[in-house]
C-alpha positions in Angstrom: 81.8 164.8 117.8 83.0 162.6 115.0 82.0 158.6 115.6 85.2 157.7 115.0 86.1 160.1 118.1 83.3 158.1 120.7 84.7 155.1 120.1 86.8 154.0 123.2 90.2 153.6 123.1 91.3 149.9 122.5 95.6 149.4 123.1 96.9 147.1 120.4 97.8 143.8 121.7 101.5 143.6 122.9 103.4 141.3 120.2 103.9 137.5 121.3 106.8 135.4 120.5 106.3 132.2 119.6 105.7 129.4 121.5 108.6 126.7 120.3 107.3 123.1 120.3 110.7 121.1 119.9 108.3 117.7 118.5 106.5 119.3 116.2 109.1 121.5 114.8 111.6 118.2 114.3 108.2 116.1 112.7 107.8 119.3 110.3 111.9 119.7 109.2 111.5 115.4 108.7 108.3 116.3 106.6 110.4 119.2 104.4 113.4 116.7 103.8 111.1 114.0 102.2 109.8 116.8 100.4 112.2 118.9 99.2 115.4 116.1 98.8 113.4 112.8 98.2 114.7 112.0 101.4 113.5 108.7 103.1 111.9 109.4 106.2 113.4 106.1 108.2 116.9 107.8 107.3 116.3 110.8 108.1 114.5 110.5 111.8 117.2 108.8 113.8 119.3 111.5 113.2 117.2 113.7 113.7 115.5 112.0 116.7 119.4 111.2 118.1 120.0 114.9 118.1 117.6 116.0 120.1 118.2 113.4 122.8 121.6 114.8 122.9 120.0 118.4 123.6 120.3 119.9 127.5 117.3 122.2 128.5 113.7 122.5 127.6 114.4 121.0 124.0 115.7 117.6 125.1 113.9 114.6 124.2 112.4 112.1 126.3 110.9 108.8 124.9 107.8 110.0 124.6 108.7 113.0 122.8 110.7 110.4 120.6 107.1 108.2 120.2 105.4 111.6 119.2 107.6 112.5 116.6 107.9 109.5 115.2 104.0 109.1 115.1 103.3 112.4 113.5 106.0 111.6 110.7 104.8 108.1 109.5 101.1 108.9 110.3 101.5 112.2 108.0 103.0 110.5 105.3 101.2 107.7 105.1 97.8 109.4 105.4 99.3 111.8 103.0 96.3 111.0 100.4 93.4 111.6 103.1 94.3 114.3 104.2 95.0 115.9 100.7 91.5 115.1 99.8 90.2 116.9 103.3 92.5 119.7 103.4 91.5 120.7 99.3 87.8 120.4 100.5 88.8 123.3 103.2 90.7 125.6 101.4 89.5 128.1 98.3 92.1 127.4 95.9 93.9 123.9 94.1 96.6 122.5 96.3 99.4 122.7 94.4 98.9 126.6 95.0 99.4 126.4 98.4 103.4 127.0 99.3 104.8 123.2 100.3 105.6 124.1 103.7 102.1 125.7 104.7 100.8 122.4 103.1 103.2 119.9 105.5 102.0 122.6 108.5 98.3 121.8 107.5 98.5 117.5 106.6 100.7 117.8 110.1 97.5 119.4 111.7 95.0 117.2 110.0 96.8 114.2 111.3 96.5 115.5 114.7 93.1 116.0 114.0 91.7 112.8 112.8 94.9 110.6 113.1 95.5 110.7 116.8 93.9 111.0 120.5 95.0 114.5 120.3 92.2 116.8 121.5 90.8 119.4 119.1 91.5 122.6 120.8 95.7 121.3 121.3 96.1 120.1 117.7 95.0 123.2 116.4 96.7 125.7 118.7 99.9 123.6 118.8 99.7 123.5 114.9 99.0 127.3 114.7 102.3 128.3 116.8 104.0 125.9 114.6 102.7 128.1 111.8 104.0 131.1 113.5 107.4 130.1 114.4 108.1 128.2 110.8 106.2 130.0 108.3 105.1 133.7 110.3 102.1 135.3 111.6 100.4 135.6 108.3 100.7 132.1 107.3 99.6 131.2 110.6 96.1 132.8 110.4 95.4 130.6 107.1 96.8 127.4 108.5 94.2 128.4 111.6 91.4 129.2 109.2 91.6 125.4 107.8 92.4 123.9 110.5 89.3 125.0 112.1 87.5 123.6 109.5 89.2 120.5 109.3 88.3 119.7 112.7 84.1 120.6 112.0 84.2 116.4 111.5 85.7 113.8 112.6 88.0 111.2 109.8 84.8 109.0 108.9 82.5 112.0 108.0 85.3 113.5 106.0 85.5 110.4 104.0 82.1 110.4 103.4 82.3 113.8 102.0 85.7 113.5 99.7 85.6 109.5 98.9 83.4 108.9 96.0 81.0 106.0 96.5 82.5 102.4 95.9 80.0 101.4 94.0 80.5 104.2 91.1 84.3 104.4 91.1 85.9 101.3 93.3 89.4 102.1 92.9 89.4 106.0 93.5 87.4 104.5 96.6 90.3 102.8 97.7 92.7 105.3 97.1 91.0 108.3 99.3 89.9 105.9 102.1 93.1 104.1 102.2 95.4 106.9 100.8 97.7 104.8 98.1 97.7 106.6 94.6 94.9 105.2 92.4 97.1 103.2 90.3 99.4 101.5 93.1 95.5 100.4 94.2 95.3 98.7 90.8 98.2 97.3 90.6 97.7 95.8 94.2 94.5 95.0 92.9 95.6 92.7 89.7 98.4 91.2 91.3 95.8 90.1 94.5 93.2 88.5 91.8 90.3 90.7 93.3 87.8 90.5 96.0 87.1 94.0 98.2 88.0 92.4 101.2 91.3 91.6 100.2 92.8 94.5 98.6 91.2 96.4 101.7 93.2 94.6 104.0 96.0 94.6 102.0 95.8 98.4 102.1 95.4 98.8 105.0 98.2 96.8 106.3 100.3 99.0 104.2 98.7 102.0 106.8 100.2 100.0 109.9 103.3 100.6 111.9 105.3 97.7 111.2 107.3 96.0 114.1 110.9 95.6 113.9 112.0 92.4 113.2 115.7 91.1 113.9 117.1 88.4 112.6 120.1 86.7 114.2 123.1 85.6 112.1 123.7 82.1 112.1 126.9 81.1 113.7 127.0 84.4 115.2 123.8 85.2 117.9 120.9 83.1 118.2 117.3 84.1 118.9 117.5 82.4 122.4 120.3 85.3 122.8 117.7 88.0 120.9 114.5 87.0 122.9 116.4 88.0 126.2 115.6 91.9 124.5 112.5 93.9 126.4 108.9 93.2 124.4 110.8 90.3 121.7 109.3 87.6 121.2 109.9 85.2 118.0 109.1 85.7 114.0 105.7 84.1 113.3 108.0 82.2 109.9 111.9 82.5 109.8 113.7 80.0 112.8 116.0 83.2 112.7 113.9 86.4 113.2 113.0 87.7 116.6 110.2 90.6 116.6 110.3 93.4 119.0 106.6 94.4 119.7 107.0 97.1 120.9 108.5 99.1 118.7 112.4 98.8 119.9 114.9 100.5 119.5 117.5 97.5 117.7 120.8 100.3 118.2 120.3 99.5 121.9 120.5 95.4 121.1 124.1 94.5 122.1 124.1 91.6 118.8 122.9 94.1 116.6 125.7 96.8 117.5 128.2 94.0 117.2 126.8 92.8 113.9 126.0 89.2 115.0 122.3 90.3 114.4 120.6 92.5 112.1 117.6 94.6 111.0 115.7 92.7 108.6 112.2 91.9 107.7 111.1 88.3 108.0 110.1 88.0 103.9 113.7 89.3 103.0 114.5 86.3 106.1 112.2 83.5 104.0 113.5 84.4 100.7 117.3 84.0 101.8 116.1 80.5 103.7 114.3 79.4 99.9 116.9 79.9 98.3 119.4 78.3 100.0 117.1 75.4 100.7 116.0 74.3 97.3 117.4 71.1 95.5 120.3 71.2 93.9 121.6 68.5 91.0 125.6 68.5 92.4 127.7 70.3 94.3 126.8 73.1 96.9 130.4 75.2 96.8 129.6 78.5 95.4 127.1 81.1 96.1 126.4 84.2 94.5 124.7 87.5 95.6 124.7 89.2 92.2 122.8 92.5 93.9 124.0 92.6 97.7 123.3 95.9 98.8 122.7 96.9 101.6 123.4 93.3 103.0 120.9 91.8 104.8 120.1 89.0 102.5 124.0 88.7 101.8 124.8 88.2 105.5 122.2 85.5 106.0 123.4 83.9 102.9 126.8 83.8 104.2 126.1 82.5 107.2 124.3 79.7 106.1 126.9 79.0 103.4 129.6 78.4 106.0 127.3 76.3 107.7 127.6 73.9 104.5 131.4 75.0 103.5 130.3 77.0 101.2 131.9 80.4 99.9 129.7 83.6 99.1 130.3 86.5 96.2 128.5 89.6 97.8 128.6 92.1 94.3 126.9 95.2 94.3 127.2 98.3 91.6 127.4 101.5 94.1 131.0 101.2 95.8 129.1 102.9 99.3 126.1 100.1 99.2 129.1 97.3 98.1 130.4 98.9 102.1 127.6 98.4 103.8 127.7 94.7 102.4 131.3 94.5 103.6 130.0 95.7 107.1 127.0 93.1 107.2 129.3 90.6 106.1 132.2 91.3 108.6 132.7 88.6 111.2 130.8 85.8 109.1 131.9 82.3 110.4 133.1 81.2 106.5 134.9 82.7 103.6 133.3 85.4 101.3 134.1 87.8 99.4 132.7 91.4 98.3 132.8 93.2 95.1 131.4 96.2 93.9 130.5 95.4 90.0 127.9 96.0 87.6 125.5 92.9 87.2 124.6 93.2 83.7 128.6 92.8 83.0 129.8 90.6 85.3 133.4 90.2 86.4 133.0 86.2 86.9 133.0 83.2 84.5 129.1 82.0 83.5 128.0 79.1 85.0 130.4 80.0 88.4 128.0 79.2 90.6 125.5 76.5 92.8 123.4 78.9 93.8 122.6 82.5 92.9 120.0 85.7 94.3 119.0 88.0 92.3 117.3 90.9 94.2 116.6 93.5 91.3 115.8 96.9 92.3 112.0 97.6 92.0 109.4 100.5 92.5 109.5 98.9 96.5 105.7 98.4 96.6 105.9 95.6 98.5 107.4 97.9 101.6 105.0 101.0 101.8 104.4 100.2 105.6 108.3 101.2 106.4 108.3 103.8 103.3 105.1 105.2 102.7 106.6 108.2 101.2 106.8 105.5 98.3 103.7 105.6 97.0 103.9 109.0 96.5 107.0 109.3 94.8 106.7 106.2 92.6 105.3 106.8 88.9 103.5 104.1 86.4 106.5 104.6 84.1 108.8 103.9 86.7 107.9 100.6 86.3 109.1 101.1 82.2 112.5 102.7 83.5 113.2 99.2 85.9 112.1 96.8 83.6 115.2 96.3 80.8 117.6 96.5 84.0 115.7 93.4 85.7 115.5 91.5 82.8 119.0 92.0 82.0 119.8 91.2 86.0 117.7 87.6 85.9 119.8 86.7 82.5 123.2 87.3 84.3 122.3 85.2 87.1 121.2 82.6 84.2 124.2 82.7 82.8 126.4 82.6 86.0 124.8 79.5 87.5 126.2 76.1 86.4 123.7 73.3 85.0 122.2 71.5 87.8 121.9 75.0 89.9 119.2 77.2 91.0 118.8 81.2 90.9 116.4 82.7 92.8 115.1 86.1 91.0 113.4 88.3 94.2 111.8 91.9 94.3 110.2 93.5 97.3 107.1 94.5 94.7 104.3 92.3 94.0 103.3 94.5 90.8 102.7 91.6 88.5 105.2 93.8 85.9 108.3 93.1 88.4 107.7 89.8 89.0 105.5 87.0 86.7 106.2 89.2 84.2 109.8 89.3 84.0 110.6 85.8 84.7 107.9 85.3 81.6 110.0 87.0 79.3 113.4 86.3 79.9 113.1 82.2 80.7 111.8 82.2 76.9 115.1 83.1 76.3 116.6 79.9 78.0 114.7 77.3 76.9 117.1 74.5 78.8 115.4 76.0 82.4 113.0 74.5 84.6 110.7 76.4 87.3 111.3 75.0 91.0 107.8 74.7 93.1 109.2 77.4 96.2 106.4 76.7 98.4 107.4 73.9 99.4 111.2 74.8 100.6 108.4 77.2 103.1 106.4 74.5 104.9 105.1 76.3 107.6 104.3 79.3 105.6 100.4 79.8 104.6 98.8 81.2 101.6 101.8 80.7 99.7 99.8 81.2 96.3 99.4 78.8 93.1 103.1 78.5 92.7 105.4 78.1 91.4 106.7 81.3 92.8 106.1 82.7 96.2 104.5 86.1 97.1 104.1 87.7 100.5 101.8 89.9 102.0 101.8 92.2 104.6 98.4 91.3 105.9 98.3 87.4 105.3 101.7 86.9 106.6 103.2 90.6 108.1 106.2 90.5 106.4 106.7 93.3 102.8 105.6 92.0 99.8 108.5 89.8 98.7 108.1 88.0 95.4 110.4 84.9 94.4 110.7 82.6 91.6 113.4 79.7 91.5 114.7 78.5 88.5 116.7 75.7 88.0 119.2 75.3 84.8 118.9 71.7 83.5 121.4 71.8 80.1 
């Protein structure tokens, strides 16, 4: 008798479907949009998330489902870096081999792994049936394979192994520990003025959920109205901002579904409140927003422009952003006006205006805590690409503000080749200028730096990174 014929029979296991996991599957379709559409994920989740609320059956989402989700999207993306470095230690060929989608399966597991209370044995299993019902049975048995590795140690012995030691390369440190690109570390680095325990806590701060902050529309809700809201209590800075601490959910705030209130970060708040704030040589008639969208700054400027009589140009180039202006805008207490133009050929007369903002668009490295997809997306030579357009921005808003008048030039980066940099340049180009000390028109505001200008951080003051510089035109 043949050995092949004394072995006992073993029946091949019956075929198992897949076991669904409505979270996970709605964290990994988040995960492919930011991937494979440069989506943003804090546009694409509340749809998302909204759906499946509106589900009947087993698929319906609760708010903890909703917490989940939410958790395993942001925590993924902004331990993106990490977990890159873990995973390529754990698998036997270069990353950018494996398939995208097996890759957002696997940083989805490792943040289970080492980025939450999940236990081992769940984040793995739950991450294999993702595996099978997203990617097949095959593709399963590899996720399951690193995965299992993966979890042989825990985040800070994996660190160990992949971070190289600070003391032989400090910024590639940074970047695995913290898990920012090497050269957004530097940048944060220079702009900082070093010290390791600074850019460390910068970091981070960029790794933390960041609360939702309100701000309430003067002449339209107060915060008194705001801080009747579960969890609020008020911004640490801006006499308008309310934060809810416990996450929130602002759609469900009766001001902010009527537009008396708003979504907006509490350094987008302070640089609105400089701004209008800061001396002015004559009259206070005209305002200008000269890049509006999407109309947070623009409705707190109008506001407190009607407070003084004042009247506000909202302009913005993209007709859909110059909308959501118009929305923010609609119901301010005093007259305004909103125009979709180009800023670098403006539709108004120069020197229009008592007052103008100029928030140029930037690489946004001053908001990595609400877009942490950012840092991954973002390029050195982006930085190449915005520069001629901010430049050209800040010398419009020279030109449309009247002698005596004040322009405030704002990014949401602190990379010292957005901000210092820029207003460098172009103000040797206007001689007749003067710089206006900001810190000041922000007295209860620490750490301000050496001025003139102001920049915020997110972990000396928990707002983004918002830069501004106020210059006044004195001939």
């Amino acid at each position: 008798m043949s050995e092949q014929s004394r072995r006992p029979h073993r029946p091949a296991k019956p075929y198992r479907r897949p076991q669904k996991d409505p979270v996970r599957i709605l964290a990994f379709e988040a995960l492919r949009a930011v991937d494979e559409r440069d989506a943003y994920a804090n546009l694409v989740l509340p749809p998302l998330l909204r759906k499946a609320r509106e589900k009947e059956g087993p698929e319906k989402f609760d708010a903890r489902d909703a917490a989940l989700a939410t958790e395993l999207v942001y925590g993924t993306l902004r331990r993106q870096g990490t977990y890159d470095a873990v995973i390529a230690a754990c698998v036997d060929r270069p990353l950018r081999e494996v398939d995208p989608p097996v890759l957002d399966v696997l940083s989805l597991g490792a943040h289970q792994l080492l980025g939450t209370r999940i236990p081992t044995h769940a984040a793995v299993s739950a991450s294999v049936e993702l595996a099978r019902v997203v990617l097949g049975d095959g593709r399963a048995k590899f996720v399951n394979a690193v995965l299992r590795k993966v979890a042989q140690n825990d985040l800070d012995g994996w660190l160990e192994k992949v971070a190289p030691p600070y003391d032989e390369d400090p910024e590639d440190h940074l970047a695995v520990v913290h898990s920012h690109p090497r050269w957004v570390v530097s940048a944060l680095w220079d702009s900082l003025g070093g010290g390791r325990a600074g850019i460390e806590d910068l970091l981070e701060a960029d790794n933390e959920r960041p609360e939702v902050t309100l701000v309430a529309r003067p002449g339209r809700a107060t915060t008194d109205e705001l801080l009747l809201e579960e969890a609020a209590v008020p911004g640490r800075w801006s006499p308008y901002a309310v934060r809810l601490t416990e996450g929130g959910e602002p759609g469900a705030v009766e001001a902010v579904r009527e537009g008396r209130a708003g979504v907006q970060d509490e350094g987008s708040q302070l640089v609105a409140l400089a701004l209008a704030n800061a001396p002015l040589d004559g009259p206070d008639r005209a305002w200008l927003d000269g890049c509006a969208g999407p109309g947070g700054k623009a409705a707190l400027l109008g506001a407190l422009a009607a407070e003084r009589g004042a009247v506000l140009l909202a302009s913005e180039k993209q007709p859909h952003r110059a909308g959501l202006v118009a929305k923010a805008l609609d119901g301010n207490p005093g007259p305004y006006q909103v125009i979709a133009a180009d800023g670098t050929r403006p539709p108004w007369r120069p020197g229009t205006f008592d007052r103008v903002l100029m928030d140029v668009p930037c690489t946004g490295l001053g908001a990595l805590r609400r877009r942490p997809e950012a840092r991954w997306r973002r390029r050195p030579e982006d930085l190449e690409n915005f520069a001629p357009l901010q430049r050209a921005l800040l010398r419009t808003a020279l030109d449309s503000v009247r002698v005596g008048g004040v322009v405030g030039y704002a990014t949401c980066s602190p990379h010292l080749a957005e901000t210092r940099a820029v207003v460098a340049d172009v103000l040797k180009q206007y001689p007749d200028t003067e710089l206006v000390d900001a810190r000041p028109l922000l007295p209860h505001v620490p750490v301000l730096g050496d001025g003139p200008d102001i920049q915020l951080w997110p972990h000396m003051h928990g707002t983004d990174a918002m830069y501004l510089s106020l210059i006044r035109r004195t001939a």
